[in-house]
N, C-alpha and C positions, 0 to 999 in steps of 0.2 A: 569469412567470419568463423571463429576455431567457436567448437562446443564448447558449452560450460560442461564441465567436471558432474555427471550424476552422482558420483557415488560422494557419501560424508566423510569424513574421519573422524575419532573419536575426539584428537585437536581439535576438528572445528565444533563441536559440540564444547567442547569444555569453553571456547572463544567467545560462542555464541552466548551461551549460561555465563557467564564471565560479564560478557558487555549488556546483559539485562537484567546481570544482576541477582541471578536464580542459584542457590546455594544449591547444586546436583552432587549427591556421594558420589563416589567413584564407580560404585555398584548399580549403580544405574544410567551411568551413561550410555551404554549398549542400548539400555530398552529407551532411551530418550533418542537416540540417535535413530533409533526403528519407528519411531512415530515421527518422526523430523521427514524422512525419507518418505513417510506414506502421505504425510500432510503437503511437502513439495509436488510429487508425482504430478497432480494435475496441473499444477501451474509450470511446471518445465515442460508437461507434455503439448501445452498450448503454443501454438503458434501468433500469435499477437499482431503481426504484417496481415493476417487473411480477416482479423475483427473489424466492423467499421464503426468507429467513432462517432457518439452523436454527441453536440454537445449543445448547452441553450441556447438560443439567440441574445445577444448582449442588448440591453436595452439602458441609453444613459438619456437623464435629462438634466442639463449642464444647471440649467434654475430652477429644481424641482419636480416633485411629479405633476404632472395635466393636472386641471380640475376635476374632483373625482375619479381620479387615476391611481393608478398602481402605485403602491410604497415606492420611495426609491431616495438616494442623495440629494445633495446640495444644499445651498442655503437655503431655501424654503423649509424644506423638512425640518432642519433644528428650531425654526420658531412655533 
C-alpha cells in the first residue's frame, strides 16, 4: 500500500476552499494550508488497522417493539 502524500500544496488548498465553498485571498492560503497540515497531523498519524471497533448490537422486531419494550419499527409503532 504506497503512502498518502503528507505534505499539501497550495492547489490542493485552493481545491479544497473551492469545493466548500470558502472564498480564501490569495494571501492567505499559506496560513490556511499551515492550519490544514496541523489539523490532519493526528488523523494521518493514526493507524486505523490497530483501533477496535465497537459497534451496538442491532436489535429488530419485524411487528414491533415487546410489550413495554424499547422504541423500535414496524407496524405497530405507526399506530
Amino acid at each position: 500500500m504506497a503512502e498518502p502524500s503528507v505534505d499539501i500544496t497550495l492547489d490542493e488548498v485552493r481545491e479544497r476552499a473551492r469545493l466548500a465553498g470558502l472564498p480564501i485571498p490569495e494571501n492567505r492560503l499559506a496560513m490556511v494550508r499551515g492550519f490544514l497540515l496541523n489539523a490532519l497531523r493526528p488523523i494521518r498519524a493514526l493507524d486505523s488497522r490497530t483501533v477496535r471497533t465497537l459497534e451496538p448490537a442491532v436489535v429488530f422486531h419485524p411487528l414491533g417493539p415487546p410489550q413495554g419494550g424499547e422504541a423500535g419499527g414496524g407496524p405497530e409503532a405507526a399506530r
